[in-house]
N, C-alpha and C positions, 0 to 999 in steps of 0.2 A: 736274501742275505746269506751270505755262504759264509760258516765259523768252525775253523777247526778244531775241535778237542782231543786232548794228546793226556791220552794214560801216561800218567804219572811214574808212572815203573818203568814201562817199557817204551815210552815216548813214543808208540805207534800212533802216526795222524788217521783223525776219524773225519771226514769233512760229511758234513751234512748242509741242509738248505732249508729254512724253514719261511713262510711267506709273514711270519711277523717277527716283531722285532722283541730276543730274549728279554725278560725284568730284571736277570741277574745271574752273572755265571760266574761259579764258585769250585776254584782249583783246592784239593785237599789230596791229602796222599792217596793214590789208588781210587779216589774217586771222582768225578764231576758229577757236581750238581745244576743244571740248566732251572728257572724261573719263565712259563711262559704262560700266553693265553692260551685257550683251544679251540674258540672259535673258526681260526683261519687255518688251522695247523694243518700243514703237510710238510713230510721229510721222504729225504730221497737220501740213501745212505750209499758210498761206492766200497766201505774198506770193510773190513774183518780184522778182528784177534786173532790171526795167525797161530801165536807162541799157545796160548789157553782154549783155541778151538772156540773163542766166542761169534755169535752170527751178530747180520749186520743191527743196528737200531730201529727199535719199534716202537710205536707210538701206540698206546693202550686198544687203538681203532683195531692194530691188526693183530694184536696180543689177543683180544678177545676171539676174534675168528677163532682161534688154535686154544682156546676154550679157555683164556684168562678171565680175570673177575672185572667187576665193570667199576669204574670210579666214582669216587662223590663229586659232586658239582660239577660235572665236566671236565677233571683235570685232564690231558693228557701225561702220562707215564712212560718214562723212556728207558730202557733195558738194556746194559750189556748183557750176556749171558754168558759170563765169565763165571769165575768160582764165588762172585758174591755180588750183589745187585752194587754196578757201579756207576750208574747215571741216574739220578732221576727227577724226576719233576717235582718240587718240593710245595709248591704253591700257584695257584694260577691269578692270585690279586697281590699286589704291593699297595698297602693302605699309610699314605703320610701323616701323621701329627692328625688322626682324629683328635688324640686328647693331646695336652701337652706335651707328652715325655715320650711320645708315637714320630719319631724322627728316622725307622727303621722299618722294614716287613718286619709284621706282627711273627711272620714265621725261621725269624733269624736263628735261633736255635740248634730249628733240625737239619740245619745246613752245617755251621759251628760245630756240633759234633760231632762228624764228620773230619777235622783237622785232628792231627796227630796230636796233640795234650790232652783234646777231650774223648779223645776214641780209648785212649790207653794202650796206644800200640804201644810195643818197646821202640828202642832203647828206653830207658830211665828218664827223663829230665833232667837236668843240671839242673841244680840249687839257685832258686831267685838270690838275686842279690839283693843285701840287707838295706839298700836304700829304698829298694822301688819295695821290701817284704807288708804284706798284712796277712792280719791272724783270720784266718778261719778255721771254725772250731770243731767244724767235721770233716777237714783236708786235711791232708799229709803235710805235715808242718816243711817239708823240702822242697817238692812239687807240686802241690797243690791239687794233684790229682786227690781222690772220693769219690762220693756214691755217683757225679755227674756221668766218670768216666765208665766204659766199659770192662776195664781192670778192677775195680774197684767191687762192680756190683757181683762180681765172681768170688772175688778174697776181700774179706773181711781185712777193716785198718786193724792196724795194732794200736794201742794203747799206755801209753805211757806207766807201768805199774806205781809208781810213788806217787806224781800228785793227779794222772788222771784226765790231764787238760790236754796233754799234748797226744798227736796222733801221727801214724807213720803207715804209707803203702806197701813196707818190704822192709826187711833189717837193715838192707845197705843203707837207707835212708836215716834208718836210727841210729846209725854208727856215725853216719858222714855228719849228723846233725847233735852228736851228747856232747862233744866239744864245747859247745853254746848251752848245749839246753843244762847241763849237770848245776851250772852253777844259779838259773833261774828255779831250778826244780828241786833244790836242796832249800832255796829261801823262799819259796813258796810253802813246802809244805812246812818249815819250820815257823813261818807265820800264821797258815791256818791254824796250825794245833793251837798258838799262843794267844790266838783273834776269835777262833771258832772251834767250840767242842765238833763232832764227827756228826750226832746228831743233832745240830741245832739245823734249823731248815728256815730261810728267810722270806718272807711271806707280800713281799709288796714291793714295789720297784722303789720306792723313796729308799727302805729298808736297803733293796739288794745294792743300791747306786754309794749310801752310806760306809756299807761293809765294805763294797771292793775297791772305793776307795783310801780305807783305813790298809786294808792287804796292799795292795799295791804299791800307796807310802812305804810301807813295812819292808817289803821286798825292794823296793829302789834305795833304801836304806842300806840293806844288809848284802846289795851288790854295787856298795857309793865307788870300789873301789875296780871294779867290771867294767867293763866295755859293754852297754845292757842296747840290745837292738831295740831298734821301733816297735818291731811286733810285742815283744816282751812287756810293756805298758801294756797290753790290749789285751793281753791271755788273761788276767785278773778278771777282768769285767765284762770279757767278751768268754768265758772259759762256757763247755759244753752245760746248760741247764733248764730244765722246764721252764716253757714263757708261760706257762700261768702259776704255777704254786713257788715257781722259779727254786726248785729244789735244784741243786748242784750235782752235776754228774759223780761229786765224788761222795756223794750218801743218798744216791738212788740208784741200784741193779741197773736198767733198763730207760734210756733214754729213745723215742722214735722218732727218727727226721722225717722230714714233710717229703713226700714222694715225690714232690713237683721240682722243686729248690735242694733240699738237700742243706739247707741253710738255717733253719732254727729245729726244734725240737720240742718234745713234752712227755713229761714220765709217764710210764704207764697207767699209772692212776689216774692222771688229767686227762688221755688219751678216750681210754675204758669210759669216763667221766663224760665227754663231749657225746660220744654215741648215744648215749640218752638224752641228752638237752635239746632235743629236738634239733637237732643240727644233720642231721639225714639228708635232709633238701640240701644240702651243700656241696658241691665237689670235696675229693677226698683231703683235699690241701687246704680250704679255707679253715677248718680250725684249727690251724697253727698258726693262722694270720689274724688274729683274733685279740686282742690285746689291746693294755692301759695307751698304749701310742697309737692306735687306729684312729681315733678323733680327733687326735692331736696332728696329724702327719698333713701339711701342705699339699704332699704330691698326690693324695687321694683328694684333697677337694674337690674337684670336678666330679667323680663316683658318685654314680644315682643310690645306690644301695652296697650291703656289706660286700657280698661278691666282688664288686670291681673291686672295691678298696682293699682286700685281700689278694686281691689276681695282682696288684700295682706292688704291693709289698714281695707278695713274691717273686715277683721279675727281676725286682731290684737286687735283691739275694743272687737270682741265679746269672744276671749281669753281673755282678759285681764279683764274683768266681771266676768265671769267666774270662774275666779283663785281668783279674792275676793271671789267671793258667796262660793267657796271649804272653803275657809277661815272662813268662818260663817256656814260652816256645820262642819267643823273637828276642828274649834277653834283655830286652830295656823296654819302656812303654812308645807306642808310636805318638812323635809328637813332628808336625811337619805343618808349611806354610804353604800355601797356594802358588802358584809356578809362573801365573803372569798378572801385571797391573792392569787393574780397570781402566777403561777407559775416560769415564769419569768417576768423581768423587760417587764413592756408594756408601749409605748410611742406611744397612739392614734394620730393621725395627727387632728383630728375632732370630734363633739360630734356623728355622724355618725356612725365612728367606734368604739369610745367608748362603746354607744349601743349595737350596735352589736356585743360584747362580752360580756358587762356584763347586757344587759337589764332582764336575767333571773335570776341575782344575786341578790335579793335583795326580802329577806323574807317576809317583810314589804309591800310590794306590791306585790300581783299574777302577774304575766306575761302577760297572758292573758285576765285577767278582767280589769285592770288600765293601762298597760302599752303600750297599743297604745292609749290613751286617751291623748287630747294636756295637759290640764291642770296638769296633772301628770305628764307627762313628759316635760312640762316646770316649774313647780317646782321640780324636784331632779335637774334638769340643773343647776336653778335658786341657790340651795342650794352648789352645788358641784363644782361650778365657779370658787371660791378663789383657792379650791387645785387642781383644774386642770389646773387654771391660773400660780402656783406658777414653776409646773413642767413641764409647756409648759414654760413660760419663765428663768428655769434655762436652760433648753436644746440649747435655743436660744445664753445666754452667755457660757458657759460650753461645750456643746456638747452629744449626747447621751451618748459616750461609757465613758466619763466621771462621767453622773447622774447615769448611769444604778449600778456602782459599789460604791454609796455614800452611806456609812456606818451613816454619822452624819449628821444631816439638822435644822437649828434651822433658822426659819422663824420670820423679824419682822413685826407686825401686824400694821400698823400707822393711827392714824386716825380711828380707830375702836370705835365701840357704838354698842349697845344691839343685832342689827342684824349680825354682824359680828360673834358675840358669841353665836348664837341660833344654838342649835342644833351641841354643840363640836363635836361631836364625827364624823360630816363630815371630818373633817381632818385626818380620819382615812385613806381615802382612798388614801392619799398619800402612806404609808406605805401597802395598796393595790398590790399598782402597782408599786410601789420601793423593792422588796424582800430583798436587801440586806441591808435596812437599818437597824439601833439598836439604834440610840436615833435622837428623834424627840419631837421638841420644837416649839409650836406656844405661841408667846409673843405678848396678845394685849395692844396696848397702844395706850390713846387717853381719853380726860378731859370729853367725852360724854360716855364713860363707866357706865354704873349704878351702885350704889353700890350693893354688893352681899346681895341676900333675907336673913334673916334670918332661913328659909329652906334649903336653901345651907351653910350658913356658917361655917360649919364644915369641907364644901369639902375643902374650901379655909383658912382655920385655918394658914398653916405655906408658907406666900408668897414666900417665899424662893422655895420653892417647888412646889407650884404649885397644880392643880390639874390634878389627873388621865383622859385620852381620853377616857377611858370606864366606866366612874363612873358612867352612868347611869345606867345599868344594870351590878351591879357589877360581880353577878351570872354566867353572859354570858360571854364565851371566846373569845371575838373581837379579840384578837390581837393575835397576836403567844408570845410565853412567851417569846423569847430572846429581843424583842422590848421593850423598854422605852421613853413611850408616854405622852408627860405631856401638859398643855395648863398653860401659866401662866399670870396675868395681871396685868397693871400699868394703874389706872386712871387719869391720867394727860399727861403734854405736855412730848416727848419726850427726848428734849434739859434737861427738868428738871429732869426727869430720873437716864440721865448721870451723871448731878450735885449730884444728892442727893447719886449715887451709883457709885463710880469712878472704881470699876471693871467692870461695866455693861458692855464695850465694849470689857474688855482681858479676861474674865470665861468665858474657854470651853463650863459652861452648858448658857449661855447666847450671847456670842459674836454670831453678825449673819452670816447667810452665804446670805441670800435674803433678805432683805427690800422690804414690798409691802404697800405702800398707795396708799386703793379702792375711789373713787370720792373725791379725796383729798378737790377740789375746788381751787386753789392756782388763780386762775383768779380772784375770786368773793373778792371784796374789805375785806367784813366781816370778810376773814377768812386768807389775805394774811400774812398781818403783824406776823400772829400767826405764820405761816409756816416759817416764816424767820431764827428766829434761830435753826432750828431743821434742815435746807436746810445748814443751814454754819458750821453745825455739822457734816454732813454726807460728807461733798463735801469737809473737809478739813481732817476729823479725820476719815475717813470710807471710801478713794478711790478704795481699792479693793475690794469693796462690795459694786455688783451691785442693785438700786434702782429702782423697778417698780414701776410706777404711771398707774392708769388707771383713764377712765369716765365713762359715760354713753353714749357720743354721740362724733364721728370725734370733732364737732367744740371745746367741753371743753378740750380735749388732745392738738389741736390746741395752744389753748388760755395759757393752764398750762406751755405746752414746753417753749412759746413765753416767756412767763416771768422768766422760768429759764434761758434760752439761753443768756436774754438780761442782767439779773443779775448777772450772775456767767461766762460767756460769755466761753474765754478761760482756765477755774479753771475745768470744765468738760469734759466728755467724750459722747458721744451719741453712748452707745452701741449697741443700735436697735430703730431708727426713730420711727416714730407714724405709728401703724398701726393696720388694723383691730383683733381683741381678737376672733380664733377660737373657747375657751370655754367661751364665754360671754354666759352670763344666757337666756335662752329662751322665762322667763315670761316677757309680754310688759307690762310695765306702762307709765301711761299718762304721756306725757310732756307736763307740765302746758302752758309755752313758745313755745309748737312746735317749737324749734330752728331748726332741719332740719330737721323733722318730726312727728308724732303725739305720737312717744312712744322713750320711750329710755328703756336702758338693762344693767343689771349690769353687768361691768367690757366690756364694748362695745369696747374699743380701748384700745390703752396702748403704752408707749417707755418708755425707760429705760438706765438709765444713769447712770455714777460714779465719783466720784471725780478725778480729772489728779492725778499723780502723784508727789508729792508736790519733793520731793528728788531729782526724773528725770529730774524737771524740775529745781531744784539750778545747777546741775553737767552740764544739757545743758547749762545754763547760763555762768557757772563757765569757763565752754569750749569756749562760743563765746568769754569771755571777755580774758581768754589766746589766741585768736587765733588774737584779735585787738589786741593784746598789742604785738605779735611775730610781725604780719603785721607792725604795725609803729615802731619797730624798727629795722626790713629790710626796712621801706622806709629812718628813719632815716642814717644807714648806708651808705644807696645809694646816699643819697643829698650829705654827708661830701665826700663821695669819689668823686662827680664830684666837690665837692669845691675845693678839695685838687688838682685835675685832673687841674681846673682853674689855680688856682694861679700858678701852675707848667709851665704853657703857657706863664700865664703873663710872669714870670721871662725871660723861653726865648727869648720873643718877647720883651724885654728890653736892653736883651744882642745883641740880633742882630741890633736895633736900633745903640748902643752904635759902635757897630762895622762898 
């Protein structure tokens, strides 16, 4: 197999020839990284680094002759001999899904840092943008560069001197970002002091989840009249502090992040504390992974012992950096659909086998250089969630051999906002892996909609209509031509929809077949009220059309059911209980609250219900009350006949008296 690699700077081709086949080749600035075995390994190299005087490619075999060191487990090692080691061999195994959350080489990382966000080469990064932003709390609030990057482990972040929480990798970054941060960081601290003496120290997660929600009310308050980013909810609760005594970085000296992640911390005292608790046996990072949410965490159930289930926590940390810092190198998150239709209808059980059919479909991504990368492939998951949610859960009401030959699918979208809507053309891939369909309708509705750019608005000209799933690239033929694919949206409440459009529920190109609302919230007081009439909409005028809810995490599906159940009690149906979401998204985000763990996932759980049938259940009615009213007049009957039976005694027992 003959593959060229082409330095990245100077674009000089390197052709080499190797007798097996690479596991993964990974372009990053000034460097390649090749994935192989070594069993069969031979290279024959013809080019040179001319401009840098580099010799040809060596494979560890002949590195050692000229008296290099020898490697672990057989790897072979491959060498420019340029001004810095720019090829090498990073792994010689790619291990799929031993455990669940194993959809990547285990050794995706030391490939990944290697890309220009996590190396910290310069230029700077431009500033995420405040849609795709999340807080973490030992990165540079702009870029998202820290301890991962090589910038960072040189120079010390800066630190916000007033309230402490926020961090910066260079002033220009603290300049480019006090704009935003002055007016979060003025009522920040004017709430701590009014919320929290300096030395009060909170002592328990119930305690600390308490307090930063009282701060954070306080502070969304006292900026009602701000423009207040997403992140800005999450610096309160998510702000730098000890996971066990959870002292708060701003009344302890000395916070130390975990060597591995970079992603939680523990004061020196707790730190100092662990060294003696017989905790020695443990790599350096497991006691920062150590905490009230280790038992509680899902994603560590399969974990034989604490080890794994700290190594699981910490990955997630250092994924979940990670997948911002991609965010601040490629500018938006990667969200993209598969490039051609099955043959036949496919109904993956898992994102496992999903993968493993279509991991090489998708143009947009090389196979081999991105797609054993966690971060990659926890964002297409992350992107691809909804329409694999929508077709995993008709299967569940419906049945395969039912989906497999559904010609019409018209999806409602509830509860939808900007991220629901990035990136349309993922709902392509319904129509993917459904062959037989011909019209397909995602309708987003929801008051957090933005209104369309005036760059798009043309797309969105006649709402009636909708716009095209392949407008992006009109030129390209996404779709097979007998399919009509449209995406249409209502920025408001649902309920109001209906009102303002009384066909919305009987037109073919409208009426739905699936209702999906993603992180509805119907728990969280803010947002119940609002759900109510759109809940007495569905459950009374929409019974045979089943509704999925989903969360982020088991307890919000908990908390969502408990409240429909108790509300609408016997008016529903529980089509499918609460249960875990095989395609929930892969990328972790911080759970501010850690309610049962450090991260949560989109569309994590899900049940799904419908309205009873209102008709079936007048005629059950209709039937109990003819069946009392037949019963009391056979019991009526029966009295008058023994009356009649009496008084016919009586008489004789009068006459024979007489007699």
């Amino acid at each position: 197999m003959s593959i060229d690699i082409r330095h990245t700077r100077n674009a000089k081709p390197h052709p080499f020839t190797m007798t097996t086949q690479p596991l993964a080749l990974y372009t990053a600035d000034n460097v390649v990284c090749v994935l192989i075995h070594s069993d069969t390994f031979s290279l024959q190299c013809d080019a040179h680094c001319e401009e840098s005087g580099g010799r040809p490619i060596m494979s560890s075999t002949e590195k050692k002759k000229e008296g290099g060191g020898e490697t672990d487990d057989g790897e072979d090692q491959i060498y420019f001999d340029e001004s810095e080691q720019d090829a090498r061999v990073v792994s010689n195994q790619v291990k799929v899904e031993s455990s669940p959350l194993e959809l990547w080489t285990n050794d995706w990382f030391q490939v990944f840092q290697h890309g220009w966000w996590c190396s910290g080469d310069p230029p700077l990064p431009k500033p995420i943008q405040k849609e795709f932003d999340q807080y973490h709390p030992y990165a540079c609030q702009v870029c998202k560069r820290g301890p991962l990057t090589s910038k960072a482990k040189e120079q010390k972040l800066l630190t916000c001197s007033q309230c402490k929480v926020v961090r910066y990798c260079c002033r220009a970054h603290q300049k480019v970002d006090w704009s935003t941060h002055k007016l979060w960081c003025r009522a920040f601290c004017e709430s701590s002091t009014k919320l929290q003496q300096p030395d009060t120290i909170v002592r328990s997660l119930v305690e600390w989840r308490k307090h930063s929600k009282q701060v954070t009310t306080d502070v969304a308050r006292r900026m009602a009249m701000s423009q207040i980013p997403k992140s800005s909810y999450q610096m309160v609760t998510m702000q730098p502090a000890c996971r066990n005594c959870y002292a708060s970085g701003r009344t302890v000296d000395k916070l130390v992040t975990c060597p591995r992640c970079h992603g939680v911390a523990l004061c020196q005292s707790c730190f100092d504390q662990s060294k003696t608790d017989k905790k020695e046996q443990y790599e350096d990072y497991v006691v920062f992974h150590i905490n009230e949410t280790t038992d509680t965490d899902e994603n560590t159930a399969y974990c034989q012992n604490i080890e794994e289930k700290a190594a699981v926590q910490c990955d997630g940390h250092l994924l979940a950096l990670s997948c911002t810092g991609m965010i601040v190198e490629q500018g938006v998150p990667l969200t993209v659909a598969s490039d051609t239709d099955c043959a036949d209808y496919f109904e993956p059980a898992n994102w496992k086998e999903y993968l493993q059919k279509k991991r090489s479909d998708f143009s947009d991504v090389p196979e081999h250089p991105m797609m054993l990368l966690a971060p990659v492939v926890a964002f297409i998951t992350d992107g691809l969630t909804i329409p694999l949610t929508i077709l995993h859960t008709l299967v569940k009401v419906h049945g395969s051999q039912h989906v497999s030959t559904m010609t019409r699918l018209v999806v409602h979208l509830v509860g939808a906002s900007a991220i629901e809507e990035l990136s349309i053309s993922k709902f392509l891939e319904l129509a993917r892996l459904m062959p037989c369909l011909n019209t397909l309708t995602i309708i987003t509705i929801g008051p957090d909609l933005e209104q369309v750019s005036e760059k798009n608005a043309h797309l969105w000209s006649n709402p009636a209509e909708g716009c095209p799933l392949n407008f992006i690239v009109p030129s390209k033929d996404f779709i097979r031509p007998t399919l009509n694919a449209r995406i249409l949206r209502r920025p408001t409440y649902y309920h109001r929809v209906v009102q303002n459009d009384k066909s919305f529920l009987t037109d073919n190109n409208t009426r739905p077949t699936l209702i999906l609302a993603c992180h509805p919230g119907i728990h969280d007081p803010n947002y119940k009220e609002h759900w109510r009439p759109t809940l007495d909409l569905w459950i009374h005028q929409l019974h045979e059309v089943p509704c999925v809810f989903t969360s982020h995490n088991r307890q919000e599906s908990e908390a969502d059911a408990s409240i429909i159940t108790k509300q609408w009690g016997s008016k529903i149906t529980m089509l499918q209980p609460l249960t875990r979401n095989p395609f929930r998204g892969m990328r972790p985000f911080l759970d501010p609250l850690r309610t049962v763990s450090d991260f949560m996932y989109s569309n994590s759980h899900y049940f799904i219900i419908c309205g009873a049938n209102q008709e079936v259940e007048e005629s059950n009615h209709i039937d109990d009350v003819k069946d009392e009213e037949q019963g009391e007049d056979a019991m009526a009957s029966q009295l008058l006949q023994d009356l009649l039976g009496a008084m016919a005694d009586s008489e004789l027992m009068s006459e024979h008296q007489s007699l």
